[in-house]
Residue frames relative to the residue before (quaternion, step in Angstrom):
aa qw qx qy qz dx dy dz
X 1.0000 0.0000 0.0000 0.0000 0.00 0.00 0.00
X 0.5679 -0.6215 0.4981 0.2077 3.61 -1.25 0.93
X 0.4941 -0.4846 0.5660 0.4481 3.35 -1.28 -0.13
X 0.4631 0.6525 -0.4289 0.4193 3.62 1.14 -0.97
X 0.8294 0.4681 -0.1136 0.2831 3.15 0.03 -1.59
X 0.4466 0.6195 -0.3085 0.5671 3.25 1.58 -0.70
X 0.8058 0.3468 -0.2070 0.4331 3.50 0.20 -1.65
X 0.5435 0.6207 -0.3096 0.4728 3.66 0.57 -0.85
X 0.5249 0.5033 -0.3233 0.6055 4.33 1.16 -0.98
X 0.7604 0.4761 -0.3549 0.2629 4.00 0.23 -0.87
X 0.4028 0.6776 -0.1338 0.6005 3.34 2.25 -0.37
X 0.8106 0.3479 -0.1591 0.4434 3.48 0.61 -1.02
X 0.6366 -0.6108 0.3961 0.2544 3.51 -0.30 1.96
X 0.9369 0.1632 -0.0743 0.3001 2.91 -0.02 -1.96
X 0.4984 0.5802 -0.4799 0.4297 3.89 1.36 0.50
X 0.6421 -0.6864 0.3340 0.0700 2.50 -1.32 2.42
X 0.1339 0.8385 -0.5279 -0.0207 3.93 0.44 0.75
X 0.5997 0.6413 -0.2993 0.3735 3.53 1.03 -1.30
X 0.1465 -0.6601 0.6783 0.2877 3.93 -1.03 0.19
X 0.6633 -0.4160 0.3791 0.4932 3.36 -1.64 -0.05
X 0.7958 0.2849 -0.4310 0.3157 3.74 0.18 -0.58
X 0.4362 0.5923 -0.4967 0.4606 3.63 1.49 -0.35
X 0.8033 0.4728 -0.2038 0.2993 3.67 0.29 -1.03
X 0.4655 0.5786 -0.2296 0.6291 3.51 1.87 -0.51
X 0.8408 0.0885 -0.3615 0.3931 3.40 0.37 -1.04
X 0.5489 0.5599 -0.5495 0.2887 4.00 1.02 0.45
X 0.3797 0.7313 -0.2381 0.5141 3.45 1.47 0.41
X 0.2022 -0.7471 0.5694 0.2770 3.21 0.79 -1.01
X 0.7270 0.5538 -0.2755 0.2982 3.86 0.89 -0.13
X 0.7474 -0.4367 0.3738 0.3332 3.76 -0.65 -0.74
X 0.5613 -0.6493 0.3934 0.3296 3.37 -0.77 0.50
X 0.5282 0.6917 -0.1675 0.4632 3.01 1.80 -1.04
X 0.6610 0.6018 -0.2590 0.3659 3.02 0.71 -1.12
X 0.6381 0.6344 -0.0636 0.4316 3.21 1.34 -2.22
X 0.6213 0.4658 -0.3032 0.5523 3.20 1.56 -1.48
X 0.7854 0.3590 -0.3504 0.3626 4.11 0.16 -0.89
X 0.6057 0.4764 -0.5007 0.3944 3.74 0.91 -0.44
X 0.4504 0.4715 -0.5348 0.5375 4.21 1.33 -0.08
X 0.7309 0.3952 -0.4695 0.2987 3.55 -0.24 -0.85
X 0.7235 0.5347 -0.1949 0.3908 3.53 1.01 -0.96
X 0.2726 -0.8307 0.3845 0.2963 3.17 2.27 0.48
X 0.3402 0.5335 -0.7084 0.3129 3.72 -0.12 1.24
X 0.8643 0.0305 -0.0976 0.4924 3.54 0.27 -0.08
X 0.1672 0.7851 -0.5951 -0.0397 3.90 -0.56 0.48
X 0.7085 -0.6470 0.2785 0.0435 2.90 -1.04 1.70
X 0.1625 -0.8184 0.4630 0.2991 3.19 0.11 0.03
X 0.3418 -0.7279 0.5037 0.3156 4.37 -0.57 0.74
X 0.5844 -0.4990 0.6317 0.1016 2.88 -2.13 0.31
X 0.5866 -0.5193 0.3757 0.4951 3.91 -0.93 0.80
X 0.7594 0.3080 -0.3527 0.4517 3.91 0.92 -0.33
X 0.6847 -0.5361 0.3237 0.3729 3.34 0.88 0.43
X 0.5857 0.6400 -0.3335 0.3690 3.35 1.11 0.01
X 0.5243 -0.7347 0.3524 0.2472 3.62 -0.31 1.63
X 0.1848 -0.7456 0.6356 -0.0767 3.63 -0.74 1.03
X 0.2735 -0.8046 0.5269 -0.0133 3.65 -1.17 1.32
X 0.1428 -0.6069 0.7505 0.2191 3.63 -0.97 0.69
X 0.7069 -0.4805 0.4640 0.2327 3.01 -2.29 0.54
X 0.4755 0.5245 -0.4937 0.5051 3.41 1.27 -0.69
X 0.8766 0.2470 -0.2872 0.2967 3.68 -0.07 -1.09
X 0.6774 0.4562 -0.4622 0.3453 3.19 1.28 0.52
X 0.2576 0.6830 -0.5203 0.4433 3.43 1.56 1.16
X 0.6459 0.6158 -0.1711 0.4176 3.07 0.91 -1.19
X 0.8048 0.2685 -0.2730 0.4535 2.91 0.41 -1.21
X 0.5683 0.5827 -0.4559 0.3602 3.60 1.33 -0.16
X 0.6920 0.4506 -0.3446 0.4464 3.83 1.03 -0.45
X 0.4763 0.4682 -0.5109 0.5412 3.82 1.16 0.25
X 0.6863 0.3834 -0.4188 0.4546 4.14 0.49 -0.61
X 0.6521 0.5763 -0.2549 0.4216 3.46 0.64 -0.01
X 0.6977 0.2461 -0.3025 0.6009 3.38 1.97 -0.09
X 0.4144 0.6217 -0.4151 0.5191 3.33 1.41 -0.28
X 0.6307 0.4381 -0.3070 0.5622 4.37 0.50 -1.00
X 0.7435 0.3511 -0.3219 0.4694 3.52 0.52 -0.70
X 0.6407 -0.6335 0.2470 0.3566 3.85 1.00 0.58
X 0.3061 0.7304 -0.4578 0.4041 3.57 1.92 0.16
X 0.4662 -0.5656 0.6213 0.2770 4.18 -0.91 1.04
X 0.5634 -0.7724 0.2393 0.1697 2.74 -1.04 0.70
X 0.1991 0.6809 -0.3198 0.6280 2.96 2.73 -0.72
X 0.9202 0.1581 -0.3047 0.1881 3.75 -0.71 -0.90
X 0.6252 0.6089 -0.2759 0.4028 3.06 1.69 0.17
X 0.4884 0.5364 -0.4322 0.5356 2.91 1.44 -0.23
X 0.5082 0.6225 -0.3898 0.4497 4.09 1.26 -1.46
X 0.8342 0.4267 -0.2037 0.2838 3.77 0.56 -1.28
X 0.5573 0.5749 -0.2877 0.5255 3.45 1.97 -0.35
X 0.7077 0.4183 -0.2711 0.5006 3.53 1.61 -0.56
X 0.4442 0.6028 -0.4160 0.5161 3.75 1.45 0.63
X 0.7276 0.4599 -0.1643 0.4818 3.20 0.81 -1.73
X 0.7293 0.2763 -0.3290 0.5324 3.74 0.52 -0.35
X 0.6781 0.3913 -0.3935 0.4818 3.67 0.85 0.27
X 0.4172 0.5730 -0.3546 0.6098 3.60 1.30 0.46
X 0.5862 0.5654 -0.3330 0.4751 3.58 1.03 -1.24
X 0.6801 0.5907 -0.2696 0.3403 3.20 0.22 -1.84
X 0.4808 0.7593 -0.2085 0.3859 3.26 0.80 -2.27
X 0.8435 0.3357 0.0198 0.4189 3.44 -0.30 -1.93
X 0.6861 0.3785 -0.3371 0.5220 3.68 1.12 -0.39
X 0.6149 0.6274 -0.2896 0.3800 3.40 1.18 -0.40
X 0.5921 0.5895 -0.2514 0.4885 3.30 1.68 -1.52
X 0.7553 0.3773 -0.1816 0.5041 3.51 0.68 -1.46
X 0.5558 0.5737 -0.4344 0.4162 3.44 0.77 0.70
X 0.5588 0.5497 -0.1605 0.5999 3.28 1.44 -1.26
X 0.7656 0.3378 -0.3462 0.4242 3.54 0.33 -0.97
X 0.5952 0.4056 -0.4226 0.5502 4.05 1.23 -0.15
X 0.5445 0.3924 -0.5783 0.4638 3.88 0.22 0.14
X 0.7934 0.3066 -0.3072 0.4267 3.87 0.12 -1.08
X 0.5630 0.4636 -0.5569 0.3975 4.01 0.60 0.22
X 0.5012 0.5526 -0.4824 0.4591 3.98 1.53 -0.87
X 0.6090 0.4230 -0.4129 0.5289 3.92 0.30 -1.07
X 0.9184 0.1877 -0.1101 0.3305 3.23 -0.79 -0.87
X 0.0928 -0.8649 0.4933 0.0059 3.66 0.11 0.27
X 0.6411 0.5224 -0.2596 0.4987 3.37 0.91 -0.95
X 0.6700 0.5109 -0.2355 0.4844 3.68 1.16 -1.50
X 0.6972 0.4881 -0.3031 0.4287 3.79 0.79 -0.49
X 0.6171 0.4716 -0.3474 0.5254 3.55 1.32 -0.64
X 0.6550 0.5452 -0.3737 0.3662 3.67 0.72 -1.36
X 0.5605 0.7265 -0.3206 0.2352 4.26 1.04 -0.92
């Protein structure tokens, strides 16, 4: 591996840099916690050659907007249910407004006339 490559990984959302207690304590929360929002399969870590669970920032967005309904008194089951709506709503919407710029490029006339 390059130095390139090395640096270029600090850029990349989803490469697992964070341990559980690095990642708990940029969280403000518990291992515990980290450990049920895996069981509740909103986020599943990805392991180390010793087995030891390792976090990308994407999933520690995530997991930072389930602690944020969980404080607001949301169970944790439904908050974890409501972070996997909202980022599948996300998706949803980036997809529509993709489709709808490919078919205004085709059709120009039909997007202005609406």
């Amino acid at each position: 591996m390059t130095a390139d490559d090395s640096f270029s990984r600090l850029d990349d959302d989803d490469y697992p840099a964070y341990t559980m207690g690095r990642a708990a304590e940029m969280l403000g929360t518990t291992q515990g916690f980290l450990r049920a929002i895996g069981e509740a399969r909103l986020i599943t870590p990805l392991r180390s050659g010793g087995g030891h669970r390792r976090y990308s920032r994407y999933q520690l967005r995530i997991a930072a907007r389930a602690r944020e309904l969980v404080d607001q008194g949301t169970p944790i089951e439904a908050a974890c249910r409501i972070v996997i709506l909202e980022d599948q709503l996300e998706e949803a919407q980036r997809i529509n407004a993709e489709y709808r710029k490919a078919a205004e490029a085709e059709n120009p006339t039909t997007a202005d006339s609406g």
